[in-house]
C-alpha positions as CSV (number, residue, x, y, z in Angstrom):
1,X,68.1,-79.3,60.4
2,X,65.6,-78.5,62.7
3,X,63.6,-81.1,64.4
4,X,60.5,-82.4,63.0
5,X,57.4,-82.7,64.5
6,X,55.5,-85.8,65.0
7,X,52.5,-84.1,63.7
8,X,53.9,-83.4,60.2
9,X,53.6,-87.7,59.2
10,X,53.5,-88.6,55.2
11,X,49.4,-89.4,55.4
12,X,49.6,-85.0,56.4
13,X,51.1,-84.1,53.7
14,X,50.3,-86.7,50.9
15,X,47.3,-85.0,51.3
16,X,48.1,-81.3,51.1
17,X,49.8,-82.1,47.8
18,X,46.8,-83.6,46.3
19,X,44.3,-80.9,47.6
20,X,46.9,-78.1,46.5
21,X,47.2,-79.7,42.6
22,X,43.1,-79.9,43.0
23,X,42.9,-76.5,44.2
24,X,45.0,-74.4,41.6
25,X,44.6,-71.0,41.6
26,X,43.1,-70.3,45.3
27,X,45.8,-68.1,47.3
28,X,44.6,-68.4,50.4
29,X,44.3,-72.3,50.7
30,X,47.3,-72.5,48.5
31,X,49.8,-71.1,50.8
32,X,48.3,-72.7,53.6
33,X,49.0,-76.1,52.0
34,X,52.6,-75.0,50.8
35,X,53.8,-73.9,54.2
36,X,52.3,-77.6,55.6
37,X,54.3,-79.1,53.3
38,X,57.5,-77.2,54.0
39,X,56.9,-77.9,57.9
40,X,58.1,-81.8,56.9
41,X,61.3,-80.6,55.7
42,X,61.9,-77.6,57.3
43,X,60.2,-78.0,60.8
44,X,57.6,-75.8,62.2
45,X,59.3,-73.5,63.8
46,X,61.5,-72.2,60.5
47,X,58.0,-72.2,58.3
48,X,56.4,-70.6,60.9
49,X,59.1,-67.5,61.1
50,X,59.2,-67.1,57.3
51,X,55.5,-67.3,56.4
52,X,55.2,-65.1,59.7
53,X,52.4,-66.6,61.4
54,X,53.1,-67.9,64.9
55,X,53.6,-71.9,65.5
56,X,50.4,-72.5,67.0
57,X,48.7,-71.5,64.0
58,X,50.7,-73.2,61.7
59,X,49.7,-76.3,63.7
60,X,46.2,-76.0,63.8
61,X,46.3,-75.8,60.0
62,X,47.9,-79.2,60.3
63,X,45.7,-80.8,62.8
64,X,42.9,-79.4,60.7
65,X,44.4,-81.1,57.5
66,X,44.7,-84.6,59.5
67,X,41.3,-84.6,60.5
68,X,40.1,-83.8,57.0
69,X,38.4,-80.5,57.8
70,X,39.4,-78.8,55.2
71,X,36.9,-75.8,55.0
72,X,38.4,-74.5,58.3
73,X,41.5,-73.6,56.2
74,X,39.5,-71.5,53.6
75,X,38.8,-67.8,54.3
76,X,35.1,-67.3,56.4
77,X,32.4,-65.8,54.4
78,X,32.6,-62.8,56.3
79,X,36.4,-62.2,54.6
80,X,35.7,-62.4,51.1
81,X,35.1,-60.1,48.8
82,X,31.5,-58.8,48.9
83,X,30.0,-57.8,45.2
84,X,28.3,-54.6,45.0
85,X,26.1,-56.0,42.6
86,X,22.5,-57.6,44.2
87,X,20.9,-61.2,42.7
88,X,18.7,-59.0,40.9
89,X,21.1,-56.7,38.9
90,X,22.4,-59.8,38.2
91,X,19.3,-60.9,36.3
92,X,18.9,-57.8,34.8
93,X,22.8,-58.0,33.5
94,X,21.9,-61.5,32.2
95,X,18.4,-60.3,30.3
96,X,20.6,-57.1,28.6
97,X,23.0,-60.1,27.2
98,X,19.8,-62.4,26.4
99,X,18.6,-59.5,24.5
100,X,21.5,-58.5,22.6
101,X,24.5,-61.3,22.2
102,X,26.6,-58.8,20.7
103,X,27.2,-56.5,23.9
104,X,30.8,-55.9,25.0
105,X,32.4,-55.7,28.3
106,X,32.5,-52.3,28.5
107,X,28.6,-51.7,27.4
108,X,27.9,-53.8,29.6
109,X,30.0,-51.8,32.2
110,X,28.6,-48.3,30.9
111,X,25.0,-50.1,31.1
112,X,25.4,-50.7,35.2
113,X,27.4,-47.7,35.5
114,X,23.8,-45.6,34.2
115,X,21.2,-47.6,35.8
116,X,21.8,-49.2,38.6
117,X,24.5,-45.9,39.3
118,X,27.2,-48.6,40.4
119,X,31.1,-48.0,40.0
120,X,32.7,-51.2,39.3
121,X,35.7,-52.2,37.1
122,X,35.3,-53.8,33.3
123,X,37.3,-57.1,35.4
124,X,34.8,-57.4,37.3
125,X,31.7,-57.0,34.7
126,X,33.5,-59.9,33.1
127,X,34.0,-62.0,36.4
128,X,30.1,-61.4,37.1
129,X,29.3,-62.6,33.5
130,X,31.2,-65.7,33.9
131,X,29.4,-66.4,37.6
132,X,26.5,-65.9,35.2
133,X,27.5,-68.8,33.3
134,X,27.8,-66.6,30.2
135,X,31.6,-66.2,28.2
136,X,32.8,-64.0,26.1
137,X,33.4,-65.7,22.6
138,X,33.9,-62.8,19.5
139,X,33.1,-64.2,15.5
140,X,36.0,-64.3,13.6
141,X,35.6,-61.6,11.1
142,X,34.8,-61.5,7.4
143,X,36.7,-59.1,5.3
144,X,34.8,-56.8,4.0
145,X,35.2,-57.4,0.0
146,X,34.5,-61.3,1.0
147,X,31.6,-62.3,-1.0
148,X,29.3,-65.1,0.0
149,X,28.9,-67.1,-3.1
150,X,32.6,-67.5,-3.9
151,X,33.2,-68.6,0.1
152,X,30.0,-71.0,-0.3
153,X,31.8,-72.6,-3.9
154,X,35.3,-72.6,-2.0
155,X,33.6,-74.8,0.5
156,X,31.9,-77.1,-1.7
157,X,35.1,-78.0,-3.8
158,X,36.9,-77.8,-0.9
159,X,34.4,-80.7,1.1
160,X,34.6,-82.7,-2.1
161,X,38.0,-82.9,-2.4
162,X,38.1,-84.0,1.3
163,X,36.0,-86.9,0.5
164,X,38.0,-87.6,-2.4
165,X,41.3,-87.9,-0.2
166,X,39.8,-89.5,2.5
167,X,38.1,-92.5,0.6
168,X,41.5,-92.4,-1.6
169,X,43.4,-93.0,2.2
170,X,41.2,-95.7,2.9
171,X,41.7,-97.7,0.1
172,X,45.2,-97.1,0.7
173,X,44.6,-98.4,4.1
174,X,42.8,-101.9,2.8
């Protein structure tokens, strides 16, 4: 077993394992966390060779996590992903689906794809639509030999009958 480092205590890594079940589905900070944790076990040498980052960096994560700074293990601004799309497309995306609830993904998509002459994938119409606050929820649908009065009787008995069995249950209950 390899020797472990003085810097790797229980406080260190307590607290990678509680940021890492807070963080969920971040890569980046994820694997960050993970190889901290190994180093307790494993030592930072061996974690450092199979995550392939040199020791020193490995340890600055972990100095980083013991002084609680945190946001110096995330990613810089400058190395995410940049959207093509501007705050005011944005707007404009949000008034089309304001206007008409009923649009799809992939109108939406052809919509941007016309006017603002933008080539982006359907995934990422729908990931802009959710940083919009908006989510896609579809009706379930109504055959089309349904008719409404027989569904609006079906209800009505159906509602009675509920209270029926639920005031029945509570007598039961008494």
């Amino acid at each position: 077993m390899a020797c472990v480092s003085k810097l790797v205590d229980d406080q260190v890594i307590e607290y990678a394992q509680i940021l890492l079940r807070k963080i969920g589905k971040d890569a980046l900070l994820g694997r960050k966390l993970q190889a901290v944790i190994s180093a307790k076990k494993h030592g930072i040498s061996k974690v450092a060779e199979v995550y392939d980052i040199s020791r020193t960096t490995l340890t600055n994560w972990i100095k980083h996590l013991r002084d609680g700074a945190v946001e110096k293990l995330k990613a810089p601004v400058e190395r995410k992903r940049k959207s093509r799309l501007n705050d005011q497309q944005r707007m404009q995306i949000k008034g089309w689906i304001d206007e008409d609830s009923q649009l799809t993904i992939n109108q939406v998509h052809q919509r941007i794809k016309d006017q603002f002459e933008i080539k982006i994938g359907r995934s990422t119409v729908h990931r802009e639509m959710q940083k919009l606050g908006l989510s896609y929820i579809t009706p379930r649908p109504k055959h089309f030999k349904q008719k409404a009065t027989q569904v609006d009787e079906f209800k009505k008995k159906y509602k009675c009958r509920d209270k029926k069995h639920a005031s029945h249950q509570s007598n039961v209950l008494r």
